[in-house]
C-alpha positions as YAML, in Angstrom:
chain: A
units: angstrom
residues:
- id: 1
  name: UNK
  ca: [37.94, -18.70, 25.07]
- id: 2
  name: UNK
  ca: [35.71, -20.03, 28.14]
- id: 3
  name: UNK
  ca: [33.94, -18.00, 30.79]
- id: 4
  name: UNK
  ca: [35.35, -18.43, 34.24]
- id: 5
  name: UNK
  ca: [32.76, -16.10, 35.96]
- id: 6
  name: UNK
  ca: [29.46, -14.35, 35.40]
- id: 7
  name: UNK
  ca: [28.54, -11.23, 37.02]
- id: 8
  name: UNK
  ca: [25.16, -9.76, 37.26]
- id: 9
  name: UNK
  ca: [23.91, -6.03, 38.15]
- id: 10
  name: UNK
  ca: [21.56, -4.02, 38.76]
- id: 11
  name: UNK
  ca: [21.62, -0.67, 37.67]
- id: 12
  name: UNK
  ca: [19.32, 2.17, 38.91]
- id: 13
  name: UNK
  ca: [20.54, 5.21, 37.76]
- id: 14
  name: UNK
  ca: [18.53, 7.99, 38.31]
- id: 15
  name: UNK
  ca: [16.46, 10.19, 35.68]
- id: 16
  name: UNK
  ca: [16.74, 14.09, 35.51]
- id: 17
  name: UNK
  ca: [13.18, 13.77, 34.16]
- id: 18
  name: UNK
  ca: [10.97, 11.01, 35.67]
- id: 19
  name: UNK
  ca: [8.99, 9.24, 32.94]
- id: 20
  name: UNK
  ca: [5.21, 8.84, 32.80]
- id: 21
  name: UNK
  ca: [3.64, 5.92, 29.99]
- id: 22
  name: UNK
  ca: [0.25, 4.10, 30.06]
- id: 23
  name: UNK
  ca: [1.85, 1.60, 31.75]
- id: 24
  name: UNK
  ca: [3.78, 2.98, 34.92]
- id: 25
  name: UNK
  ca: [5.13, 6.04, 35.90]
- id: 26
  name: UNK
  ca: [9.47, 5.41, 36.05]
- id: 27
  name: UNK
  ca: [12.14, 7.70, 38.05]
- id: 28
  name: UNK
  ca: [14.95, 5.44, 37.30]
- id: 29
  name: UNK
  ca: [16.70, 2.65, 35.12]
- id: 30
  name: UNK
  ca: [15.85, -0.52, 35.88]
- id: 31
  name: UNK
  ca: [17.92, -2.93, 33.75]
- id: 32
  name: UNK
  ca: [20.16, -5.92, 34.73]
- id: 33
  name: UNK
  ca: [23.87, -5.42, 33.28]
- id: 34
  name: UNK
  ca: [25.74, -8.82, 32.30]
- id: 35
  name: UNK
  ca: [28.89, -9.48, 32.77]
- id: 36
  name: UNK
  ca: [30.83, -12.32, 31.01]
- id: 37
  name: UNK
  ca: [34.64, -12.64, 32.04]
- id: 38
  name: UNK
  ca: [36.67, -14.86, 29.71]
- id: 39
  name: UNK
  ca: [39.84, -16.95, 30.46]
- id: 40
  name: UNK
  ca: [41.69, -14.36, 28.47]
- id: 41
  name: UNK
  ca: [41.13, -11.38, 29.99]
- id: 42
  name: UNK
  ca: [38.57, -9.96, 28.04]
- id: 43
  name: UNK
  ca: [34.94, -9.06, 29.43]
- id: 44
  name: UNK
  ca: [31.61, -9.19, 27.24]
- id: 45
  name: UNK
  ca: [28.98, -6.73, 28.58]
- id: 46
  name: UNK
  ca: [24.83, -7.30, 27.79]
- id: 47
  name: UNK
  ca: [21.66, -5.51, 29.31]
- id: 48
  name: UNK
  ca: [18.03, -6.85, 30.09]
- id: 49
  name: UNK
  ca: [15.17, -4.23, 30.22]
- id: 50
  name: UNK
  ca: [12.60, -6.54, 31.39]
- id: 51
  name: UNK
  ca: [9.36, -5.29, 31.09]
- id: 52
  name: UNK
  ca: [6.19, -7.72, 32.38]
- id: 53
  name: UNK
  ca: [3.67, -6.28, 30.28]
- id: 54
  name: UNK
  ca: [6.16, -7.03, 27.30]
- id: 55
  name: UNK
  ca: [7.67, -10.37, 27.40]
- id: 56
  name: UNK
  ca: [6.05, -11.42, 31.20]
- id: 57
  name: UNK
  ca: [10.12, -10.94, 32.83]
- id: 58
  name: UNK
  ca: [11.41, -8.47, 35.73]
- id: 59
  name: UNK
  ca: [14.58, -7.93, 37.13]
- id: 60
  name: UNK
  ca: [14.39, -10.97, 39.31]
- id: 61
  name: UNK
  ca: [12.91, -13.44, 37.14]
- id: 62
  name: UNK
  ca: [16.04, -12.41, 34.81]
- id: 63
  name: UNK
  ca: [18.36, -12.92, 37.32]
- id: 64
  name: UNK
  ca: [17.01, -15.80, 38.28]
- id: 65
  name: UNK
  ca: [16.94, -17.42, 34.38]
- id: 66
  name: UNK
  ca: [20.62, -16.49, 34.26]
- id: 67
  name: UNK
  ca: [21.66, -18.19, 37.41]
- id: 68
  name: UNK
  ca: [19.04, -21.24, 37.38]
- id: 69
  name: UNK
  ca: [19.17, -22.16, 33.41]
- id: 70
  name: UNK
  ca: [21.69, -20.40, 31.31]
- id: 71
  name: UNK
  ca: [25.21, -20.59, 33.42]
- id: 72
  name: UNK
  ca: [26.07, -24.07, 33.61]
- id: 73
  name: UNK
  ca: [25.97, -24.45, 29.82]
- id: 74
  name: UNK
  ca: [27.17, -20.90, 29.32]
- id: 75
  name: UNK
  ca: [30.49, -22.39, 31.81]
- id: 76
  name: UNK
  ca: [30.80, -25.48, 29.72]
- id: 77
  name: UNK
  ca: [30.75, -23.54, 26.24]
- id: 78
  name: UNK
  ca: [33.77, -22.26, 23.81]
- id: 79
  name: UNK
  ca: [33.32, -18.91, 22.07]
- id: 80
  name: UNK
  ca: [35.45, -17.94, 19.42]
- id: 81
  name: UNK
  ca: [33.45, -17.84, 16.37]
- id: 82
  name: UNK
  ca: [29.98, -16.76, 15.51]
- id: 83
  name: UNK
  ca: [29.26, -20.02, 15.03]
- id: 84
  name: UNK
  ca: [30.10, -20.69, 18.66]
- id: 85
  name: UNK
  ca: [27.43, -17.51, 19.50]
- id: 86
  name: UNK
  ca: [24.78, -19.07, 17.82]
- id: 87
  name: UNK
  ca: [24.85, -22.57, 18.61]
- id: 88
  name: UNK
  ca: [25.15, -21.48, 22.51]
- id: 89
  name: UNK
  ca: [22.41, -19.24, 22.30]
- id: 90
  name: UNK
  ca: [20.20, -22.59, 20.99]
- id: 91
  name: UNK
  ca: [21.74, -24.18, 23.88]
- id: 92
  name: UNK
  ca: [20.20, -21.57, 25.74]
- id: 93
  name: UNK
  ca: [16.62, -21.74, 24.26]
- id: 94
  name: UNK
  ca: [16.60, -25.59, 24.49]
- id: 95
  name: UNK
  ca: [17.11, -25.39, 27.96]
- id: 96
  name: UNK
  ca: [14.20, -23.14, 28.58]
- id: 97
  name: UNK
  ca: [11.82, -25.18, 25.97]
- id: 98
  name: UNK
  ca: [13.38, -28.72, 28.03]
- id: 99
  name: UNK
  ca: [12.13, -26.57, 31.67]
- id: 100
  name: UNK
  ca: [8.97, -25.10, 30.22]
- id: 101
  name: UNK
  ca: [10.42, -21.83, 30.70]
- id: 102
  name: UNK
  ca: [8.44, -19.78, 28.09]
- id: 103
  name: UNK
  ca: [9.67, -16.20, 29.45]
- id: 104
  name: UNK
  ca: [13.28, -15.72, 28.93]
- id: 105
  name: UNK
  ca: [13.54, -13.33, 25.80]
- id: 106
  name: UNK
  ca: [15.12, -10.14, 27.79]
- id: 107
  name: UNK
  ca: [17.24, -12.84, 29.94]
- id: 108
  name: UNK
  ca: [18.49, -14.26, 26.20]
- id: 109
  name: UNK
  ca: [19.21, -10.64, 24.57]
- id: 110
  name: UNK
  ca: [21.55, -9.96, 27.54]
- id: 111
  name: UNK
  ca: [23.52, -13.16, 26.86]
- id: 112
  name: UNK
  ca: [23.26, -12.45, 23.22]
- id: 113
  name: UNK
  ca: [24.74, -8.92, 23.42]
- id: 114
  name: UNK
  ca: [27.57, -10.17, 25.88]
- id: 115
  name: UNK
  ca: [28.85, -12.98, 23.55]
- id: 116
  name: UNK
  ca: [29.18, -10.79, 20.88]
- id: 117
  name: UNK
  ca: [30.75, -7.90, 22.69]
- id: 118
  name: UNK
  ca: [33.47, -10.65, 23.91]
- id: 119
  name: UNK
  ca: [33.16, -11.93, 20.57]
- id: 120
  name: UNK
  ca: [34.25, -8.40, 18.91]
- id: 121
  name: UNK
  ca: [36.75, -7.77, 21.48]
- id: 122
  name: UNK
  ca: [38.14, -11.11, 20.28]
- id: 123
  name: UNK
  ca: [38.36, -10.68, 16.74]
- id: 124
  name: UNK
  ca: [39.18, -6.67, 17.09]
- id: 125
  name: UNK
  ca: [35.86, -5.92, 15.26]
- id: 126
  name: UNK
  ca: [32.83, -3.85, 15.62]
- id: 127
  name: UNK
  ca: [29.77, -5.42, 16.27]
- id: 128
  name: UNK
  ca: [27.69, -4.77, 13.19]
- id: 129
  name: UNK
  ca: [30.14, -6.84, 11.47]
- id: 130
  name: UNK
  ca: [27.79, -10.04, 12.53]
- id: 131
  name: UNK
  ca: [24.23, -7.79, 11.70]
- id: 132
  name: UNK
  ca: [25.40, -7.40, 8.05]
- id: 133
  name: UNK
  ca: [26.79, -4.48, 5.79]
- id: 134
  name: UNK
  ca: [26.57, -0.88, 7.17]
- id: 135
  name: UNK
  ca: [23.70, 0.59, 4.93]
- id: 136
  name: UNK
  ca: [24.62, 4.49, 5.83]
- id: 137
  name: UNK
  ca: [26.38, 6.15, 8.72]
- id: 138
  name: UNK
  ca: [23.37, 8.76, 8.89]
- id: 139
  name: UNK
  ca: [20.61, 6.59, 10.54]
- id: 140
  name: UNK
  ca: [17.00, 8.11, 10.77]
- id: 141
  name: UNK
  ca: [16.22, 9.16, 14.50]
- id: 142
  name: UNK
  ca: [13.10, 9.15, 16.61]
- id: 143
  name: UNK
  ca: [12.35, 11.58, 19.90]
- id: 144
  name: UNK
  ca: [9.95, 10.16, 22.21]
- id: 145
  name: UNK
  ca: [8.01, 12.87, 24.25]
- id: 146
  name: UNK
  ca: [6.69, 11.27, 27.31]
- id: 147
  name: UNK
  ca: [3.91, 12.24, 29.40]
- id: 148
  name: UNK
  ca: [5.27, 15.21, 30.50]
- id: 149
  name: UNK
  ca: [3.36, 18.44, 31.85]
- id: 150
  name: UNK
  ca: [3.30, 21.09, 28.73]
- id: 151
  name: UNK
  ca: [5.52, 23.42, 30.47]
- id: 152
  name: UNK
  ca: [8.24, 20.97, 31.01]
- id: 153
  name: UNK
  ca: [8.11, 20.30, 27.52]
- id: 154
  name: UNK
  ca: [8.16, 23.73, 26.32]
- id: 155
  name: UNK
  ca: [11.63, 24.19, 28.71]
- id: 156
  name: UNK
  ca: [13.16, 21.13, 27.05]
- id: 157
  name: UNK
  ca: [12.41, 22.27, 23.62]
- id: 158
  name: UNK
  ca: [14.90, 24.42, 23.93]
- id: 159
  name: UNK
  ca: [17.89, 21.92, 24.54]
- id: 160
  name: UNK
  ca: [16.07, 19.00, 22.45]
- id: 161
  name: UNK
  ca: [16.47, 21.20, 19.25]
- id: 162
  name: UNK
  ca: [19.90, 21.00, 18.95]
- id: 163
  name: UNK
  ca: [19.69, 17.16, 18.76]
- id: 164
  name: UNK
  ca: [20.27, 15.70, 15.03]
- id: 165
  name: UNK
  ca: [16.18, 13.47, 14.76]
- id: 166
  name: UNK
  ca: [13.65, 13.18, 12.07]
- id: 167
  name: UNK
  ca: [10.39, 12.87, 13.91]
- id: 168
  name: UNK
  ca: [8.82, 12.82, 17.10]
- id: 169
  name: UNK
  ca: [6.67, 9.98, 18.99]
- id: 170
  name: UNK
  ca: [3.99, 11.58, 21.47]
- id: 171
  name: UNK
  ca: [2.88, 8.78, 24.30]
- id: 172
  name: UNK
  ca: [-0.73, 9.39, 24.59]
- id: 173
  name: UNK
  ca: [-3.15, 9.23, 27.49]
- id: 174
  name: UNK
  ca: [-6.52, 7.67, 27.38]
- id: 175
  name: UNK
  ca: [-8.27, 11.34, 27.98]
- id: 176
  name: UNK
  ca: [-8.93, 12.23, 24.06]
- id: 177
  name: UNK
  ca: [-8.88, 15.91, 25.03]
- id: 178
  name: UNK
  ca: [-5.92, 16.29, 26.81]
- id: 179
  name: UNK
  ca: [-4.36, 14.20, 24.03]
- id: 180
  name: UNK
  ca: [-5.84, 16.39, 21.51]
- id: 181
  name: UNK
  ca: [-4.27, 19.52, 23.50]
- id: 182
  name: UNK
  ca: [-0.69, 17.84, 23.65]
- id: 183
  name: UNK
  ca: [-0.53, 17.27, 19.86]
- id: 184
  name: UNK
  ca: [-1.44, 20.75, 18.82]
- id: 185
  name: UNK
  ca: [0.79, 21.98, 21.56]
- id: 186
  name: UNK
  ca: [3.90, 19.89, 20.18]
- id: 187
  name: UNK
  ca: [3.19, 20.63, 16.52]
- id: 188
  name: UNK
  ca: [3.04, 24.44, 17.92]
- id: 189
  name: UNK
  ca: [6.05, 24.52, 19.63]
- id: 190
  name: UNK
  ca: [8.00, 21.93, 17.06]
- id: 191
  name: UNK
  ca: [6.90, 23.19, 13.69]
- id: 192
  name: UNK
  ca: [4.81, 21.57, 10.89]
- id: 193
  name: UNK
  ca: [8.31, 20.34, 9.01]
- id: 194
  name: UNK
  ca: [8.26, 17.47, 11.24]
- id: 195
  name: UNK
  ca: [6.70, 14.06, 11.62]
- id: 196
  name: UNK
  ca: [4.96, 13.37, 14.46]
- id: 197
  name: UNK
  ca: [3.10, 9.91, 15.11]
- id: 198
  name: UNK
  ca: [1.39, 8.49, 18.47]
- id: 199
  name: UNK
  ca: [1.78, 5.78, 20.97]
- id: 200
  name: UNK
  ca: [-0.78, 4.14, 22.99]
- id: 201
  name: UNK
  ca: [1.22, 1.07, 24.64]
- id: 202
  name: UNK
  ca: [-1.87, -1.12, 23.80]
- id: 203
  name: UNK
  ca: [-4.32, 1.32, 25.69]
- id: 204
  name: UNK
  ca: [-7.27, 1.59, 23.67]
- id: 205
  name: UNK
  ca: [-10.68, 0.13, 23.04]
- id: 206
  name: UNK
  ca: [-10.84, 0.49, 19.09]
- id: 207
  name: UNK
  ca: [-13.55, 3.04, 19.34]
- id: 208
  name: UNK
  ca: [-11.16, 4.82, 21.51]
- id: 209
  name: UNK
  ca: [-8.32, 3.89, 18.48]
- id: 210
  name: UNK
  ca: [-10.47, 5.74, 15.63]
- id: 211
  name: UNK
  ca: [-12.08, 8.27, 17.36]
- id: 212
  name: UNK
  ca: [-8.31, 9.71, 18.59]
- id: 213
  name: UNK
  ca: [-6.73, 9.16, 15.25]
- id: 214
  name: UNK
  ca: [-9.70, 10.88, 13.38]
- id: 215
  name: UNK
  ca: [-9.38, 13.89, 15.78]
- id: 216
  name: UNK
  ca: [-5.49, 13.81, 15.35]
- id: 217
  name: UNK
  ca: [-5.53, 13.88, 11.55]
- id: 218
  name: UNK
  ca: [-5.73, 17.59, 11.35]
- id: 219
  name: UNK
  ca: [-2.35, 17.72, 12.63]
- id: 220
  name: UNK
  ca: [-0.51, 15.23, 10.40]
- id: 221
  name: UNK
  ca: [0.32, 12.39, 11.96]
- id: 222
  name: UNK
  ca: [1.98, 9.73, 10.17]
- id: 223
  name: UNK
  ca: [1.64, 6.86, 12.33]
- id: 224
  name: UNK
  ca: [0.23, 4.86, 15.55]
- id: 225
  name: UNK
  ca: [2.22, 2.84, 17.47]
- id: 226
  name: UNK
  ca: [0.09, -0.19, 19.51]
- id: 227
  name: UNK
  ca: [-3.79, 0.86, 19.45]
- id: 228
  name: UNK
  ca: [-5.22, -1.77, 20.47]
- id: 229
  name: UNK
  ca: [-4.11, -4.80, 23.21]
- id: 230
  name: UNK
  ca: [-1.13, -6.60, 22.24]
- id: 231
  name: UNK
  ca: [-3.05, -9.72, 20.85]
- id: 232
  name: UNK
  ca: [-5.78, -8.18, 19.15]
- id: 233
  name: UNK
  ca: [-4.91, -8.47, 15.93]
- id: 234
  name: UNK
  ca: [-8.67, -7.65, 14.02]
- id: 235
  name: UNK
  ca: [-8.11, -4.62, 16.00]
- id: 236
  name: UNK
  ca: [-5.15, -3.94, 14.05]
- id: 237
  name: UNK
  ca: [-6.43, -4.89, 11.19]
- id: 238
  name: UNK
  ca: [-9.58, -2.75, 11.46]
- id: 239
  name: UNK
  ca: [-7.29, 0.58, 12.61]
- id: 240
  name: UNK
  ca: [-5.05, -0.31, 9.41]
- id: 241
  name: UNK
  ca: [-8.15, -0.34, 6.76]
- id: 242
  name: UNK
  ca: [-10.45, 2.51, 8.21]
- id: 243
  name: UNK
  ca: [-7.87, 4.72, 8.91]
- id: 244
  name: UNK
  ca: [-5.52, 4.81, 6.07]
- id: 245
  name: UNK
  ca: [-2.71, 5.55, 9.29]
- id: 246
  name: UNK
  ca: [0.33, 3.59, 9.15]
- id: 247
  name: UNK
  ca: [0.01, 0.58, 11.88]
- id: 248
  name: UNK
  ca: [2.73, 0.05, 14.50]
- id: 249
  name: UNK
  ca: [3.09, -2.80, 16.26]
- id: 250
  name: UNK
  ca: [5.23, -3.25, 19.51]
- id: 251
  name: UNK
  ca: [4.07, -5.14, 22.35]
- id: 252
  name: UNK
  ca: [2.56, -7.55, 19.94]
- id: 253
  name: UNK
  ca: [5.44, -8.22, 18.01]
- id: 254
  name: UNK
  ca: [8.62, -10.41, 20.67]
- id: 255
  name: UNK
  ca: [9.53, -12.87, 18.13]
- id: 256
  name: UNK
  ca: [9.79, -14.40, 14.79]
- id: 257
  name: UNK
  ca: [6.34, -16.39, 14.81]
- id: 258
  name: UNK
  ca: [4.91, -12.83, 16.16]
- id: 259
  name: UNK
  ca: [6.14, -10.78, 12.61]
- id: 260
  name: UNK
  ca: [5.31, -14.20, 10.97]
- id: 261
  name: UNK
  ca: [1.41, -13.84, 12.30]
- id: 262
  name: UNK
  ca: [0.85, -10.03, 12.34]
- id: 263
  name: UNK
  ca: [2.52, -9.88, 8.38]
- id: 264
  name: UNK
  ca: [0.29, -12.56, 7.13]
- id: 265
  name: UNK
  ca: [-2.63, -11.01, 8.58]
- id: 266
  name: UNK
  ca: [-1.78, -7.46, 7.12]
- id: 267
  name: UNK
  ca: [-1.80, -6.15, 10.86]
- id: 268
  name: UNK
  ca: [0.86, -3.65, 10.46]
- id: 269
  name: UNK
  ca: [2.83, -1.37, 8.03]
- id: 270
  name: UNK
  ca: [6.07, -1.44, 10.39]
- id: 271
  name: UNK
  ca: [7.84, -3.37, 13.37]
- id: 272
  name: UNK
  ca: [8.65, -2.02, 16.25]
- id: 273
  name: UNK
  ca: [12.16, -4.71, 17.16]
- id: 274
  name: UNK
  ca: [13.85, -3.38, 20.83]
- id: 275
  name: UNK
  ca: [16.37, -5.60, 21.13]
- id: 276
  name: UNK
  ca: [16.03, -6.26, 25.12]
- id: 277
  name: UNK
  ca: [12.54, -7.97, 24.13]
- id: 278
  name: UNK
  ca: [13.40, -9.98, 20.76]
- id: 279
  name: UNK
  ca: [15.97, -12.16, 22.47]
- id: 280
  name: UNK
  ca: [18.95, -10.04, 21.39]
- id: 281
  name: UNK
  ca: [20.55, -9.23, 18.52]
- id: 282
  name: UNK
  ca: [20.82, -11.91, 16.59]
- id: 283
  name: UNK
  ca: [17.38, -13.18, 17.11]
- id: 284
  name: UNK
  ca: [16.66, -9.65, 15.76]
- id: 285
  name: UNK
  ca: [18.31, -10.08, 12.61]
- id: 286
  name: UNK
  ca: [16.36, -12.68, 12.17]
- id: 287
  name: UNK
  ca: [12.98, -11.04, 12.30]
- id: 288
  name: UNK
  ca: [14.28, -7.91, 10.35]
- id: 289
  name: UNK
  ca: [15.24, -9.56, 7.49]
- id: 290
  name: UNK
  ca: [11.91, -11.70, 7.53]
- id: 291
  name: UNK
  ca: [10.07, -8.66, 7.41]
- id: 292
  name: UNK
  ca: [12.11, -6.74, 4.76]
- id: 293
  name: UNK
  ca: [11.73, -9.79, 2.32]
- id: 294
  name: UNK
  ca: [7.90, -9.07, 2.90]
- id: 295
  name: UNK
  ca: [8.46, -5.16, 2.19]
- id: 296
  name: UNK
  ca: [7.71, -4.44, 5.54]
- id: 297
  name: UNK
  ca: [9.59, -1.64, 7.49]
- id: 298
  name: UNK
  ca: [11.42, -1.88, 10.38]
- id: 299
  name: UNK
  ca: [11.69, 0.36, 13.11]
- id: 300
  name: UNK
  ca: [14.56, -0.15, 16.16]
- id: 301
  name: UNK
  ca: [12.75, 1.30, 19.69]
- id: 302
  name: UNK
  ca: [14.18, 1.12, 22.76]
- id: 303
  name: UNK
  ca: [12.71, 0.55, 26.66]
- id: 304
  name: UNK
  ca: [12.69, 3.92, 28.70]
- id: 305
  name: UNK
  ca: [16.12, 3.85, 30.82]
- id: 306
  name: UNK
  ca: [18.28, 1.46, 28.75]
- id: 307
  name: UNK
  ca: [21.83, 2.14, 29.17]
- id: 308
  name: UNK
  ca: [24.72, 2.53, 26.92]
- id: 309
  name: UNK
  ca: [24.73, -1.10, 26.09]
- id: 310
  name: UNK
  ca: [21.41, -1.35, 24.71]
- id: 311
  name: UNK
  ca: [21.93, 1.89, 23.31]
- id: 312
  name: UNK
  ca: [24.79, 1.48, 21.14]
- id: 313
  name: UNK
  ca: [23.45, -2.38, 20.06]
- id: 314
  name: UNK
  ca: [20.07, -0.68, 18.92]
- id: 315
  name: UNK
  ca: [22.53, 1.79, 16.96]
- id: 316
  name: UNK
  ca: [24.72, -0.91, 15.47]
- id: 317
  name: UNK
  ca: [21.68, -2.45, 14.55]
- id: 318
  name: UNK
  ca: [19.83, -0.06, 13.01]
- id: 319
  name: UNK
  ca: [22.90, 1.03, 10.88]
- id: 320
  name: UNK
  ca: [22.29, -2.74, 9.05]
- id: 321
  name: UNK
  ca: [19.10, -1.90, 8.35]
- id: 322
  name: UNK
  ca: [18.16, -1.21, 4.89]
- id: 323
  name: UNK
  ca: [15.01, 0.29, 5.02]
- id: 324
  name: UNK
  ca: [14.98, 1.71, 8.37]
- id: 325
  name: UNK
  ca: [12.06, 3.47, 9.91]
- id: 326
  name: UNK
  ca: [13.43, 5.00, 12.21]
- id: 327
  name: UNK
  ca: [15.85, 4.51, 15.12]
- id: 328
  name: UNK
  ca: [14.99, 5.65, 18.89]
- id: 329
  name: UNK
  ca: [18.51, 6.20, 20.26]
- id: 330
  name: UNK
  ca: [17.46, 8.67, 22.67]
- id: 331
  name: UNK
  ca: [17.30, 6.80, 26.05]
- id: 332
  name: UNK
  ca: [20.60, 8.82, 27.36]
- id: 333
  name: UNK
  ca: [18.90, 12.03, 27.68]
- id: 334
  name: UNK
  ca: [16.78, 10.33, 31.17]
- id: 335
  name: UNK
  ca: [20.71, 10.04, 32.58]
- id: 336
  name: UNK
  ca: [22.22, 13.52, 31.52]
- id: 337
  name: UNK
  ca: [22.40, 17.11, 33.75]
- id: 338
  name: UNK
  ca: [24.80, 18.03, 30.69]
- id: 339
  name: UNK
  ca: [24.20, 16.70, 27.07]
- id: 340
  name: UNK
  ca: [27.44, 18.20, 25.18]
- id: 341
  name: UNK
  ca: [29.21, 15.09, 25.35]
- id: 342
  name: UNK
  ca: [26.45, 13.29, 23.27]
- id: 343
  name: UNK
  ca: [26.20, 16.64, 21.15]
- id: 344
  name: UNK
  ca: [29.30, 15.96, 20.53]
- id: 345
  name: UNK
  ca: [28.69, 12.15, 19.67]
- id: 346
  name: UNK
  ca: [26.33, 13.15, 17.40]
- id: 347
  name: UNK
  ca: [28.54, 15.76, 15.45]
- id: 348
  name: UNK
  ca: [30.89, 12.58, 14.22]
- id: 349
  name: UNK
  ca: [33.34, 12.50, 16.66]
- id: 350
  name: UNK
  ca: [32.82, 9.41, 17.96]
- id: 351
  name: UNK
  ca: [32.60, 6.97, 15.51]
- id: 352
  name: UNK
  ca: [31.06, 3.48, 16.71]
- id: 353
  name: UNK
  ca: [32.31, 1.48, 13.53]
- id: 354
  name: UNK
  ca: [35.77, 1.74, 14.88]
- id: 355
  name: UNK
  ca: [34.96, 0.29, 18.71]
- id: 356
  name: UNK
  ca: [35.81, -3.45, 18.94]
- id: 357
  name: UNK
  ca: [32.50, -5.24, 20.35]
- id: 358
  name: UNK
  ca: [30.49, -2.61, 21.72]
- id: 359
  name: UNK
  ca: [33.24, -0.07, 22.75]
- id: 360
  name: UNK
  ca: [30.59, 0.31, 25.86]
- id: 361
  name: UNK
  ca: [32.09, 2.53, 29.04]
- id: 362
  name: UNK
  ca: [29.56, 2.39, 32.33]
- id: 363
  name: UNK
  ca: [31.56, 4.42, 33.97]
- id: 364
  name: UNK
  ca: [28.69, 7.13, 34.51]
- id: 365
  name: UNK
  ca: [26.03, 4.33, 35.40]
- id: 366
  name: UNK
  ca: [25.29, 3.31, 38.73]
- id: 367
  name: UNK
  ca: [25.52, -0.26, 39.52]
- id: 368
  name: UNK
  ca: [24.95, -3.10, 42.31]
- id: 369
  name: UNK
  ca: [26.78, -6.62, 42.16]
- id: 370
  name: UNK
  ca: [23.65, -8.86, 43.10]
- id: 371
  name: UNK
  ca: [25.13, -11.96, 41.59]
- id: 372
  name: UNK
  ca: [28.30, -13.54, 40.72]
- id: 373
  name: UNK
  ca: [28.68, -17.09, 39.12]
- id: 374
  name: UNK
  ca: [32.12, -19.04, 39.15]
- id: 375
  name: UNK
  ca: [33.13, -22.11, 36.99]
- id: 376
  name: UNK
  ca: [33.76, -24.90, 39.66]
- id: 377
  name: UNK
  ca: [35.17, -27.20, 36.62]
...
């Protein structure tokens, strides 16, 4: 099958909750949705979260890296095979390496996720079928409390208990005792049965680093996610060692040679792979199972705001995971006044390893054509 047309948009769906990080305070999505139409009727859906601070892209730049490098070969391509997936994807790369485009990663995973969707559809299979073997149909799940006033919190606690997770990540601020306050208050108001572990989005001197995870010990945290700057790896290193925490890394970890660099230097115990950042899924695959032959764990985050697309590719992925982290599936809860349908989701009823491709519906999400790309051949 060939693509006849290409459709790009962006999708700004408002959050019930707006979310605060280190790095910018967000009150809606902000991904670009991918749409791949085939000569046969069948559609392939992928999603870019660009983030600059992560892999230097934006909406625009994304859009632009679609239009200006990856349609004409995308056009001239065949896909029905894996085979056909892959070796257009390396198209893809080439093209950037031949233009010295170096940031394209989030543009790539969009294309990546599409083909395979339209791939699935195809071949009437789920995605995970090109990941590898489902490992277990419960997968390990991760909350992420934002910076959100204590109050709020306390309110949501209420609705957030019914959800099926294992542990909780806590973004942290750079004030240590305001941090200090919103750990004891979580642990209060969650219980001591649950791990907790910390984000700092790169934030943090390394004094800052171990002087917040000494005071934090007291209430049991397992784990810090991205201490120190994304490329400061004795940073790491000297968390990891003095510390005895388990080391994190996310915005330092985009790609293969990234795991490659950060394993060899014993920089982290586990690797943070969003699949909107690592090129897409397959590229993922590809760092998870260099990092499980090195015995390192893997954990499957996701941007603030992703939609369904991302959402159910992250789960897919996560479920071929064999030693799994944890999985942070929880980026729906921004979108929802009413949660009972995902209650529901989460109670077995819907079953993603019977969807061909994704089995996505956007339906709910609100979306702007900005681009669309015809075959002229």
């Amino acid at each position: 099958m060939k693509i006849i047309k290409i459709n790009l948009f962006q999708c700004n769906t408002p959050f019930v909750y707006s979310f605060h990080s280190p790095h910018i305070h967000r009150i809606r999505a902000d991904s670009i949705i991918v749409e791949l139409q085939f000569d046969n009727g069948i559609s392939g859906y992928g999603e870019s979260a660009p983030r600059p601070y992560v892999t230097g892209e934006t909406p625009s730049t994304v859009t632009d890296t679609i239009q200006d490098f990856f349609s004409k070969t995308l056009f001239r391509r065949e896909i029905n095979s894996i085979e056909d997936v892959e070796s257009t994807l390396d198209a893809l790369e080439a093209e950037c390496h031949d233009k010295g485009l170096n940031a394209y990663n989030s543009a790539l995973g969009a294309i990546d996720i599409a083909l395979l969707d339209a791939l699935g559809k195809l071949q009437n299979t789920p995605v995970h079928h090109y990941l590898g073997t489902i490992v277990s149909k419960k997968i390990s799940s991760s909350l992420s409390i934002p910076l959100l006033h204590d109050s709020i919190i306390r309110e949501l606690y209420h609705d957030l208990k019914r959800l099926e997770f294992d542990s909780i990540k806590i973004i942290m601020g750079e004030v240590e005792k305001d941090n200090i306050g919103k750990v004891r208050m979580i642990r209060s108001v969650f219980g001591d049965h649950l791990d907790i572990r910390i984000e700092a989005n790169g934030k943090w001197s390394i004094d800052q680093a171990l002087s917040h995870i000494e005071q934090l010990k007291r209430f049991n945290i397992s784990g810090v996610e991205q201490p120190v700057a994304a490329g400061d790896i004795e940073g790491l290193q000297e968390i990891r060692r003095r510390t005895g925490i388990s080391v994190i890394v996310d915005e330092s970890m985009c790609n293969l040679s990234d795991a490659k660099r950060l394993i060899a230097a014993e920089a982290c115990d586990v690797i943070n792979i969003k699949i909107s950042k690592c090129g897409g899924l397959l590229k993922s695959r590809e760092i998870r199972d260099f990092a499980e032959s090195k015995n390192i764990r893997c954990q499957v985050g996701s941007h603030v705001g992703e939609t369904d697309i991302l959402g159910r590719a992250g789960r897919y992925f996560a479920s071929t995971t064999r030693d799994l982290f944890c999985f942070e599936g929880f980026s729906y809860l921004l979108f929802e006044d009413s949660w009972e349908e995902h209650f529901l989701k989460r109670s077995g009823r819907d079953d993603t390893s019977l969807n061909a491709g994704l089995g996505v519906d956007l339906a709910k999400q609100r979306l702007k054509l900005i681009l669309s790309l015809e075959n002229q051949e």
